[in-house]
FIKOL-501172 format. One record per atom (N, C-alpha, C): x, y, z negated. Coordinates in steps of 0.2 Angstrom, whole numbers, plus 5000, padded with zeros to 4 digits. Layout:
<zapas>
XYZ ...
</zapas>
This chain:
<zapas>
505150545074 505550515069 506350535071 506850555066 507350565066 507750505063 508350485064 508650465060 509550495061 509650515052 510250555052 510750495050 511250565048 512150515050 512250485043 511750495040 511850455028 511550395030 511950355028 511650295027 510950305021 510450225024 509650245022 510050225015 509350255011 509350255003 509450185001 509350135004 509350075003 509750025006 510250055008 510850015012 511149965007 511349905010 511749875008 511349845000 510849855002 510349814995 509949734998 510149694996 509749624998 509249614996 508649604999 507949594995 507849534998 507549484993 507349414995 506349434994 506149434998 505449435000 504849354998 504749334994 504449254994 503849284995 503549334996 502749354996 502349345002 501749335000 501249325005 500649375007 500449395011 499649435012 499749485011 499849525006 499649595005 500049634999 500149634995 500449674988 501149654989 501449594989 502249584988 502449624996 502049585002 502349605008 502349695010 502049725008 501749785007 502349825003 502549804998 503149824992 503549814998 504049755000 504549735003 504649765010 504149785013 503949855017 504249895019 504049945011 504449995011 505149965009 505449945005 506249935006 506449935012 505949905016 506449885021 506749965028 506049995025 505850055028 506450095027 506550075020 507350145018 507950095021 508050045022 508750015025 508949955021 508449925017 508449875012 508649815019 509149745016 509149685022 508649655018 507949655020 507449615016 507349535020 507549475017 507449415021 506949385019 506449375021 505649345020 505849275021 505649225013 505849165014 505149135014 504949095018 504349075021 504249005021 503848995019 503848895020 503648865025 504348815027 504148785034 503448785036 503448785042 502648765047 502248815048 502048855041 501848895041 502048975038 502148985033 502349025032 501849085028 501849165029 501649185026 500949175029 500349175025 499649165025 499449235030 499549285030 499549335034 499649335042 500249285041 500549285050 499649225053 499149205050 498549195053 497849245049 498249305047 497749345048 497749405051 496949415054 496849485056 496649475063 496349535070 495449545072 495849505080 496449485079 496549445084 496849375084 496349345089 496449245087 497049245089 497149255094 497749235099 498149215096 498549295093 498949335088 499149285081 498449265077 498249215074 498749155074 498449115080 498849055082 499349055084 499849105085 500449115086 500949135082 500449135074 500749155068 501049205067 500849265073 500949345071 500249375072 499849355066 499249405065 499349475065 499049535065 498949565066 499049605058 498649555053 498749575046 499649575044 499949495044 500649515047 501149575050 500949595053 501449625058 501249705056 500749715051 500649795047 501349805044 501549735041 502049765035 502549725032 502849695040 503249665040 503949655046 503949715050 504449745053 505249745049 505549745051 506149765052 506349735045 506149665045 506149595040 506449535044 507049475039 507149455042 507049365039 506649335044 506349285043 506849195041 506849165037 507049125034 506649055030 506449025034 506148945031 506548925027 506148895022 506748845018 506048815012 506048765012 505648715005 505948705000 505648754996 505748764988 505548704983 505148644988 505048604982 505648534983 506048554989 506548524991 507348484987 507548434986 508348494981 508648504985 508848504992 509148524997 509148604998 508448624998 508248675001 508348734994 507948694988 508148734982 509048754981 509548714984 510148714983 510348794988 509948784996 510048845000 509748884995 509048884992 508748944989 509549004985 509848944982 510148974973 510549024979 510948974983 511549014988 511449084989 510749074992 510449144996 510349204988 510249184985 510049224978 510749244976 511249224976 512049234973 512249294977 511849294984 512049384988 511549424987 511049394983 510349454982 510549504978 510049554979 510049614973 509449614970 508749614974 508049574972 507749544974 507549504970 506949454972 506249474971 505749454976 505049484975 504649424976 504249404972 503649334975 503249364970 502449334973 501849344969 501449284968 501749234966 501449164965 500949174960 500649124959 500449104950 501049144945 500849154940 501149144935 501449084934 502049064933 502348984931 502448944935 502448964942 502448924949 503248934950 503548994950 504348984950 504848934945 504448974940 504548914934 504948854935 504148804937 503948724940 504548714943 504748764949 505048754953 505648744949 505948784948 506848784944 506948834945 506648894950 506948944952 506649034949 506449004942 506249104940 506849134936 506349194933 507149234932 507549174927 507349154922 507649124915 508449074920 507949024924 508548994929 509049044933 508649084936 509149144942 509549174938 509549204934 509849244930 510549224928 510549154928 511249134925 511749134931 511249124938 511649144944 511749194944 511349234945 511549314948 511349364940 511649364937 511449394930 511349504934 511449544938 511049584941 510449594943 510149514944 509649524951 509149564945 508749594951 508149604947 507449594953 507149544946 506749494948 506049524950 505549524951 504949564952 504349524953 503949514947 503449434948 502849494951 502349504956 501649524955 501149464956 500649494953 500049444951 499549494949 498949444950 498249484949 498049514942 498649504938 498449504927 498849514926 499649494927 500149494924 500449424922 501049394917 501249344919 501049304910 500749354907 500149344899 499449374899 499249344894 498649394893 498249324895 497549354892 496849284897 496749264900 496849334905 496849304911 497349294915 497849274913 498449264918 498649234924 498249164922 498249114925 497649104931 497249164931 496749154936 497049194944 496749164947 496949184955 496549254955 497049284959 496649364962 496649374969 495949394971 496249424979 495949504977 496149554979 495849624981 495249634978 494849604980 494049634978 493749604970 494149574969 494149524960 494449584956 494949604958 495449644956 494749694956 494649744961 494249804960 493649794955 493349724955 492849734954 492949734942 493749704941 493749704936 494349764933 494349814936 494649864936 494249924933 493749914935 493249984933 493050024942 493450004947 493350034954 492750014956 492549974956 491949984961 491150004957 491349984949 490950034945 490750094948 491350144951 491250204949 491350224957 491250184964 491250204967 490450184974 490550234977 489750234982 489250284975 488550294976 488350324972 487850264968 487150274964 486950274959 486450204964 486250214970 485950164973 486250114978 487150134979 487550074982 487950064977 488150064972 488650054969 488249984964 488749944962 489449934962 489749934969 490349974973 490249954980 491149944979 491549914986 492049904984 492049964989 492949984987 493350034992 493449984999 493450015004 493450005011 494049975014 494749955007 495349935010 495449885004 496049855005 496249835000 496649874994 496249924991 496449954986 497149954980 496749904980 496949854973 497649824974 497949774979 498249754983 499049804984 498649854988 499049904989 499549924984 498949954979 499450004973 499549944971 499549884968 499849834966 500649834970 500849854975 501349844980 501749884978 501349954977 501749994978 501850034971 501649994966 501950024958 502649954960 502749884963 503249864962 503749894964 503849924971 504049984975 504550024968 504050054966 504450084961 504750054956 504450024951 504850014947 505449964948 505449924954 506149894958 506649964958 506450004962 506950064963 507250094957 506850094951 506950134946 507550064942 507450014943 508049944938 508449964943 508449974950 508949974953 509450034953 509150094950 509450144948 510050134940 509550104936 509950084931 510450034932 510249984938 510749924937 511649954943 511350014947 511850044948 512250084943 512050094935 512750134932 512850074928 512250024926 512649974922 512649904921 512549874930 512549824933 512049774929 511649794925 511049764921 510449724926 510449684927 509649644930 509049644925 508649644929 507849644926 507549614926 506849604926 506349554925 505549604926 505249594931 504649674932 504049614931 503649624928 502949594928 502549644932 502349644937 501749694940 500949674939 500749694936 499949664936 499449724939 499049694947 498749744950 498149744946 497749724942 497349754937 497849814935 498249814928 498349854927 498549914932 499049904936 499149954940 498650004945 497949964947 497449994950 497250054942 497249994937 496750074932 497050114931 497650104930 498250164928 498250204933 498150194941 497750244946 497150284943 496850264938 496150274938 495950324931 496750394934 496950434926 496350444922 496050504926 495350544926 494650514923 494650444925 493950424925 493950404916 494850354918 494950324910 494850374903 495150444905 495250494901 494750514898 494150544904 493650524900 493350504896 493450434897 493150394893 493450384885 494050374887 494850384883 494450454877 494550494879 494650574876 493850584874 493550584879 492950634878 492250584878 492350544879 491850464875 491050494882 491350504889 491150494894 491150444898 490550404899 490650334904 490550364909 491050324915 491250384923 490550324926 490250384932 489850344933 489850344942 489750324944 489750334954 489050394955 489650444958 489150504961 489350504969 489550444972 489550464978 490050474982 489950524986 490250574990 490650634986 490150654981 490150734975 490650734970 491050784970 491550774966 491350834959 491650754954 491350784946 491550834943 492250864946 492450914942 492150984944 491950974948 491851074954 491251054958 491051094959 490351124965 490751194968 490251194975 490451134979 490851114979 490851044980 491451004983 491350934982 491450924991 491150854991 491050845000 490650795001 490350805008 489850835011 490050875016 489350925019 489250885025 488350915027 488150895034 488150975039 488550965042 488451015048 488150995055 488151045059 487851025065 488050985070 488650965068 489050915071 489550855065 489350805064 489850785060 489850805053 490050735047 490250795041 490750815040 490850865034 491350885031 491550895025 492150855021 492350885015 492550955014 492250975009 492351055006 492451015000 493251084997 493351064988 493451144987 492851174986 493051254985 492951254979 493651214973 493551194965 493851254962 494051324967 494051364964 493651444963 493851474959 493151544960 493351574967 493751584969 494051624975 493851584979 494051524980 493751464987 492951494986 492551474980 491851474981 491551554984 491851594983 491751654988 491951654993 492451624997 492751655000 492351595007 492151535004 491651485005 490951515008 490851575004 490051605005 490151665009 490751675011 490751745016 491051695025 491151655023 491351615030 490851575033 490251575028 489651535030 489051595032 489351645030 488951705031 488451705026 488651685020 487951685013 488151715008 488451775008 488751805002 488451814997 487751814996 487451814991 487451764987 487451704989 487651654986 488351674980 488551694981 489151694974 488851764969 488751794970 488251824966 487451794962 487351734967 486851724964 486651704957 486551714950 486451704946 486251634943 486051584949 486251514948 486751484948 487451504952 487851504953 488351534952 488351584949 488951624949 489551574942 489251554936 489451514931 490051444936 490451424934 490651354936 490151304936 490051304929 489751254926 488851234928 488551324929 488051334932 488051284941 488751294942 488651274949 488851184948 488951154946 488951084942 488351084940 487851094936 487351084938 486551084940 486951134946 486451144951 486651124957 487151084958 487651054963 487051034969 486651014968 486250984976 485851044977 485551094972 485351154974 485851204978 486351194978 486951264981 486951224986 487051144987 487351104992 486651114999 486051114998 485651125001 485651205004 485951235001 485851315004 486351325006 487051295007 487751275011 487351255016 487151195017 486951145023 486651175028 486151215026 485651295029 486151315033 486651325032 487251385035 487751355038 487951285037 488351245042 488051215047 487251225048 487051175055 487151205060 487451285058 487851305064 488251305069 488651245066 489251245070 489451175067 489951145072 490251065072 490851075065 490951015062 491150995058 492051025058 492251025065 492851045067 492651105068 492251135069 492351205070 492551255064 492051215058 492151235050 492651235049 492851175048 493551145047 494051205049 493951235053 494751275056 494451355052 493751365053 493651455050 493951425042 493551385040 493751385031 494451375030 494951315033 495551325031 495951405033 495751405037 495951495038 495851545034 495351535029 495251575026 495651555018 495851485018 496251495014 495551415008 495251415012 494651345006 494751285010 495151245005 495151175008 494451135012 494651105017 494051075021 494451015023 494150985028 494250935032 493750885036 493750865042 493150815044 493350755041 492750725041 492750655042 492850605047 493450585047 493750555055 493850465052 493650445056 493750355060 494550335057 494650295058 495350275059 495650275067 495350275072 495550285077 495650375079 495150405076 495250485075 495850505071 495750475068 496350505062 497350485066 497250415069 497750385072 498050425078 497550455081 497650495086 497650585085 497650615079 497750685078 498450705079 498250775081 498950785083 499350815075 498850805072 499550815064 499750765065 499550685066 499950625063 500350615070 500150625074 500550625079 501350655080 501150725079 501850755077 502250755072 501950705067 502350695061 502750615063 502550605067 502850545069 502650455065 502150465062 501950415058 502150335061 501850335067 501750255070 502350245074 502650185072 503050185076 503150125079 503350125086 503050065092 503450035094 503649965096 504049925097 503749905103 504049885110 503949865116 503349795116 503949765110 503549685107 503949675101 503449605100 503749565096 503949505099 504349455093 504149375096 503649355094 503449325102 502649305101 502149325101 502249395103 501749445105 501949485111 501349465119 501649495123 501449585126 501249625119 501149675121 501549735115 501449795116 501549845112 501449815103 501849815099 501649825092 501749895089 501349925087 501349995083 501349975077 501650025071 501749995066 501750075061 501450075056 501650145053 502250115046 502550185048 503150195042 503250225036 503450225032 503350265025 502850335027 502550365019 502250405019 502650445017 503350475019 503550525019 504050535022 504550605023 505250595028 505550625022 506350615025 507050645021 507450685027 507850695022 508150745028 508850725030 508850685026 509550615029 509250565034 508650565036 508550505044 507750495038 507250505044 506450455043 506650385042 506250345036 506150295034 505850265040 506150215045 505750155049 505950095050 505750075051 505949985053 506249975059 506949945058 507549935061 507249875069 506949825065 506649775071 505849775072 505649725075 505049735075 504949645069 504149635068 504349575065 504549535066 504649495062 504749425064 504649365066 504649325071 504449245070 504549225066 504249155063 504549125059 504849075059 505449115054 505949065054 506549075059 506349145062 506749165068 507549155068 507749205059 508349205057 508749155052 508249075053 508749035049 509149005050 509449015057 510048995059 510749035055 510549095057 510849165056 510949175051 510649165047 510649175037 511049125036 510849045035 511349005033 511948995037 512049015043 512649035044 513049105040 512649145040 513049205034 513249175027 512749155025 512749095018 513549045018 513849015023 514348975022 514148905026 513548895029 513348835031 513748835039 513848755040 514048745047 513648715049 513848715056 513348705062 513048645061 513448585058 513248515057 512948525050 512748555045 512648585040 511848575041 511948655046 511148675047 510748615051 511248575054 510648535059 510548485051 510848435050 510548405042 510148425040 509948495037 509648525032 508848515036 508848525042 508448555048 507748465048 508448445049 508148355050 508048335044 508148355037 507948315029 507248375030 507048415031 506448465031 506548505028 507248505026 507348585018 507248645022 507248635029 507248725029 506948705038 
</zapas>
């Protein structure tokens, strides 16, 4: 990681973070990554539902879960009880320095409170507000609770994913969650671009339904355009032959040779030239469907050699490949390595080891995107905050002793 002499893309931008577990915290992430001062307002005792999850207890009971600490570095922690007037009074304060707010409540829970955009606005008429939610903040189902695998399952994803005897199966992360985060991601960036020429606030409804399908160009198009139901094939990809996952003699590997030069140049590196010639396959369409016939006469030819071995002659020839690696394989490759993806904090509070953490998925040439600290306790920075805010010493003890913050 580098970091140059420009200020990060997001300096001197306030983001009010209310979000919990995965999509808001995930968005508020990345701002923070570009140089955003993102203050996580977290409700006394507990806090964000994440700082108790994930594969260590400990961690757990000490309110920096493991789930937590993915996507929530270089964020600055703040208690305060929203159903308070005291604490709702800190709320508005905090909000008069903001540029965005992000929470992912119910639909109508900020509302209730006194604090959504209709009320915020009249305070900070710039901010731009960012509601995510599993439907959006209309519609039928708006009012129902989402977690992850609800979402995939009413999206069309797990329809169309595993093949024809595990499917419906879910994707293996939180899919759904994710892109939910990170269309917020954008489309905060993009108000904030307009509210820098013309000091305009906004209002973003994110609905991770929508945002997973509108991921889902191709399958939708299909069905959209060409009155094709997409259907789970697997591993095997619909457009091209080969291309998919192969079994070699060590390991598998994806091949996408989706083009006529890849699929030659596929059959002269596996030593089967005949194969592109062959009159079953010579047609695209012929090689689509005859895809498990060609795929069995590849398989012949790659029990030769290990997954990695393929992997290095085919990219050299110029035909996309790759193996199939772990998450502990892939964390340790010397691409990701050299790209400097993870980045590691001595500790945390409350954690007495190493925190690794990954940072954005891309670099600039004005400084890599990373997080400034490491997470945070909770609550670490609420002394700090309302002292920036205008509160005094004898202020914050009050506030501390009524329970607002």
């Amino acid at each position: 990681m580098t970091r140059g002499t420009m200020s990060p893309l997001l300096d001197q931008i306030r983001v009010l973070d209310l979000t919990n577990v995965l999509a808001g915290p995930f968005c508020c992430y990345q701002m923070a990554l570009l140089g955003a001062d993102v203050i996580k307002v977290e409700v006394p005792g507990s806090g964000d539902l994440a700082r108790q999850l994930g594969a260590d207890r400990d961690l757990n009971k000490a309110l920096m879960g493991a789930s937590f600490l993915a996507q929530n570095a270089g964020k600055r922690s703040l208690t305060v009880n929203l159903k308070d007037p005291a604490g709702k009074a800190v709320f508005r304060r905090l909000v008069e320095s903001a540029d965005v707010l992000v929470e992912n409540f119910r639909p109508g829970v900020m509302d209730r409170l006194g604090l959504g955009w209709s009320q915020l606005k009249t305070i900070r008429p710039s901010l731009v507000y960012c509601a995510i939610s599993g439907f959006g903040q209309t519609g039928p189902l708006h009012a129902n609770p989402a977690y992850d695998q609800i979402v995939q399952g009413l999206a069309g994803v797990m329809s169309v994913t595993g093949d024809e005897t595990t499917a419906p199966l879910r994707v293996g992360y939180p899919v759904a969650d994710t892109i939910g985060g990170i269309t917020a991601a954008f489309a905060i960036a993009a108000a904030l671009v307009r509210r820098g020429r013309t000091g305009e606030g906004e209002f973003i409804d994110v609905s991770m339904l929508e945002s997973t399908l509108v991921t889902m160009g191709w399958q939708v198009s299909n069905y959209l355009v060409a009155h094709i139901q997409p259907r789970p094939i697997g591993n095997e990809n619909m457009t091209a032959s080969p291309s998919g996952t192969f079994a070699t003699g060590s390991g598998p590997l994806n091949i996408a040779a989706n083009k006529q030069e890849q699929f030659v140049a596929l059959c002269g590196v596996i030593g089967r030239p005949e194969l592109a010639t062959d009159p079953r396959f010579v047609d695209r369409e012929d090689r689509k469907k005859r895809r498990f016939e060609l795929k069995a006469e590849i398989e012949k030819a790659l029990a030769r050699r290990t997954a990695k071995e393929w992997a290095a002659l085919m990219n050299a020839a110029g035909i996309p490949s790759g193996e199939v690696l772990s998450i502990p394989e892939v964390l340790s490759h010397p691409h990701i390595q050299a790209r400097g993806l993870v980045t590691r904090f001595p500790s945390a509070p409350g954690v007495d080891r190493e925190v690794p953490v990954v940072r954005s998925g891309f670099k600039l040439a004005s400084g890599d995107p990373e997080p400034r600290s490491p997470p945070p306790a909770l609550g670490a920075d609420t002394d700090a905050l309302l002292a920036e805010l205008g509160y005094t010493a004898e202020e914050i003890a009050r506030l501390r002793d009524s329970g607002a913050v």
